[in-house]
N, C-alpha and C positions, 0 to 999 in steps of 0.2 A: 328774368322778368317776373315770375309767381313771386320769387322771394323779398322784389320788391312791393308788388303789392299788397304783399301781406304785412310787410312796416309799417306801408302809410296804411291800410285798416285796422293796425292796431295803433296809431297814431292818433286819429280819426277817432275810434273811442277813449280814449286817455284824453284826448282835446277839449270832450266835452262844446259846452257851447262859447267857448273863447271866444274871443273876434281878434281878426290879423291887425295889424297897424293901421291907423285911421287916417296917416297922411304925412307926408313928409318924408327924409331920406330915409334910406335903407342900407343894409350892405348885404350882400349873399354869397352863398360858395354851394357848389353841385361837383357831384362824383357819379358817374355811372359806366355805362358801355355804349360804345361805339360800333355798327355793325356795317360792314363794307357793302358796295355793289359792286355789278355787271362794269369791266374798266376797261375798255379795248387802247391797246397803245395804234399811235397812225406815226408814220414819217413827218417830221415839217417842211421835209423838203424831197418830196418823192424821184422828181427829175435830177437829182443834182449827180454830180460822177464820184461823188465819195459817199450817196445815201446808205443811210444802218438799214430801212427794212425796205424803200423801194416801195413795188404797192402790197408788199405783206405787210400782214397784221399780225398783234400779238394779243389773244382773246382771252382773258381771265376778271378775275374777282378780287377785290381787297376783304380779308377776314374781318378776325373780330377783336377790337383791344378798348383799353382803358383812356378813361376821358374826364375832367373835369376843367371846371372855370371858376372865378371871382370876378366881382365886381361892386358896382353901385347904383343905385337908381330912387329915384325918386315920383313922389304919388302927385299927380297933375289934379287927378278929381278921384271921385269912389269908384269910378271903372275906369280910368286913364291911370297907367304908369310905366315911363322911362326908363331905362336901363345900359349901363357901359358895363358891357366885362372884358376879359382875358381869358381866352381858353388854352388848353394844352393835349394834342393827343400824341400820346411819345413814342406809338408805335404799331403800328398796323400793318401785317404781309398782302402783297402782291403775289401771285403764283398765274401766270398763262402761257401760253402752247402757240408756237408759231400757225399759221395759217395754211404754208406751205411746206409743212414738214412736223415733225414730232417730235422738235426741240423746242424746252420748255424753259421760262425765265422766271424768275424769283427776283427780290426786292421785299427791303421795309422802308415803310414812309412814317413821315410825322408829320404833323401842324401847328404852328400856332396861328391863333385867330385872335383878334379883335373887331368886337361885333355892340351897336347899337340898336336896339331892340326896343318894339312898342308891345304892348300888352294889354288887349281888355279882359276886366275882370268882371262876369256876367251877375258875380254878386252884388258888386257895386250899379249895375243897370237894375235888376232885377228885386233887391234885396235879399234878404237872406234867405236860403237854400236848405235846404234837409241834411240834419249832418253836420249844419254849417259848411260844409265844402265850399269852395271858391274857386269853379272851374274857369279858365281862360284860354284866349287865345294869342297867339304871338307872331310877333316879323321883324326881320330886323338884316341890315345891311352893316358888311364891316370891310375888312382885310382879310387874307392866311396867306401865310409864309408855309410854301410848304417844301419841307426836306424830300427830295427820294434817293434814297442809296443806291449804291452802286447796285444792279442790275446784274445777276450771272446766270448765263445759256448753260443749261443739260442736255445732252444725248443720252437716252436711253439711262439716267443716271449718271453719266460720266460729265463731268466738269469741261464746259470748252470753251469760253471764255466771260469776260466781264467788263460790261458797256457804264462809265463813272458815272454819279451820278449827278444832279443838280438842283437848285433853290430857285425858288420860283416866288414870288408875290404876286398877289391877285386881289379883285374884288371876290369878297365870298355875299354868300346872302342866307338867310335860315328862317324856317315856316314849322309853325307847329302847337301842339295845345298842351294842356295838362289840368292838375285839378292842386288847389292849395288848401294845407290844415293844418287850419291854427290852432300854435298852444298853448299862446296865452296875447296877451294885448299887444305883444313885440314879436313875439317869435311866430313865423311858421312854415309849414314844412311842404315842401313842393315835390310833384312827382312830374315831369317833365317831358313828352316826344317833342321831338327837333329833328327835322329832316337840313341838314347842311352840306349845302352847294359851295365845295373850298374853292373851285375853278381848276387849272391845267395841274398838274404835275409834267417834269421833265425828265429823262433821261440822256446821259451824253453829252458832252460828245468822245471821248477818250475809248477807246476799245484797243483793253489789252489780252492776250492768250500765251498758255506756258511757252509756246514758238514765234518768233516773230515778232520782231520791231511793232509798238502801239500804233494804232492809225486814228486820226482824226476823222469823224463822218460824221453826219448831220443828226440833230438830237430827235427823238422819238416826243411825244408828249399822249396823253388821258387825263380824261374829264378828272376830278377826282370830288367823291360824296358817299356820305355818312348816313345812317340812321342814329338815332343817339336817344338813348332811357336813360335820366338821370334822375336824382333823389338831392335834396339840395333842403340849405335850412336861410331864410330872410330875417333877418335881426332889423327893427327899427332902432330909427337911433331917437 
């Protein structure tokens, strides 16, 4: 996070008093980090005679991985503009601990998301700012497709077995601000928070172990959500 913001301060003076694009399309691309929350896995089906956890729960956290998106959008007015991207996060660990006992599960997920996104830019309300900066705010509803891999239980470190994983699509949604620095009449450079809401992940239903014929049980699911810091560059066309 510091080593991002010291690009965009030194960005921010190399930018001088440029001004961003005045209107019309755009196209962008952002790279940054992704950082996990609090992910409790639940049964979908707690009652049922083949249930995986019943009313145990599995309590952990998604860490921390790499993120980036592209897209397009376009300036409606000097503080309104649209945007469609594609984003990609390729891989982010899972680690929680059963509820009722001290066997622990592991998993990596992925996502992709496609998201439609509004933007005011307080410059364009305001006029121009100190620095030139162009802080804004953001929202925007889309999809994620999200991967979670197979799922494997530990005892005490020992290996005991692995629940397959599954692919989920959902409504996602994302909220968040940032501040923009232009570097010249087309280009500028954005520093981005995003809080994103991908919706379920699943796990299941397939549970295989080194003994014993695989059995079918009912699949597990978690919320699944992001914090996300990105650094991104907007080109007008």
């Amino acid at each position: 996070m510091k080593s991002l913001i010291a690009i965009a301060g030194t960005l921010a003076v190399l930018a001088g008093p440029a001004a961003a694009e005045s209107s019309g399309i755009y196209l962008r691309a952002n790279v940054g980090a992704a950082f996990g929350t609090w992910s409790t896995e639940t049964d979908l089906n707690p009652g049922a005679v083949n249930a995986s956890l019943g009313p145990d729960r599995v309590y952990g956290s998604t860490g921390t991985g790499f993120i980036f998106d592209v897209g397009a959008g376009y300036r409606f007015a000097p503080f309104l503009r649209f945007e469609a991207t594609i984003g990609y996060l390729p891989s982010i660990g899972f680690t929680g601990t059963f509820s009722n006992s001290s066997v622990t599960a592991r998993s990596t997920v992925s996502a992709l998301t496609g998201l439609a996104t509004a933007y005011i830019d307080f410059a364009g309300l305001f006029g121009p700012l100190p620095g030139n900066i162009q802080p804004f705010v953001l929202g925007g509803m889309g999809f994620s497709t999200i991967n979670n891999g197979p799922e494997d239980d530990f005892a005490n470190g020992a290996y005991l077995n692995t629940f397959s994983g599954a692919t989920t699509t959902n409504v996602a949604w994302t909220a968040g601000a940032g501040i923009g620095i232009p570097l010249s009449s087309s280009i500028t450079v954005d520093l981005t928070y995003r809080f994103l809401d991908l919706g379920e992940r699943r796990v299941g239903p397939m549970l295989t172990a080194p003994v014993g014929p695989p059995a079918v049980l009912s699949q597990d699911r978690a919320d699944m959500q992001v914090h996300t810091v990105m650094i991104g560059l907007r080109f007008a066309m």
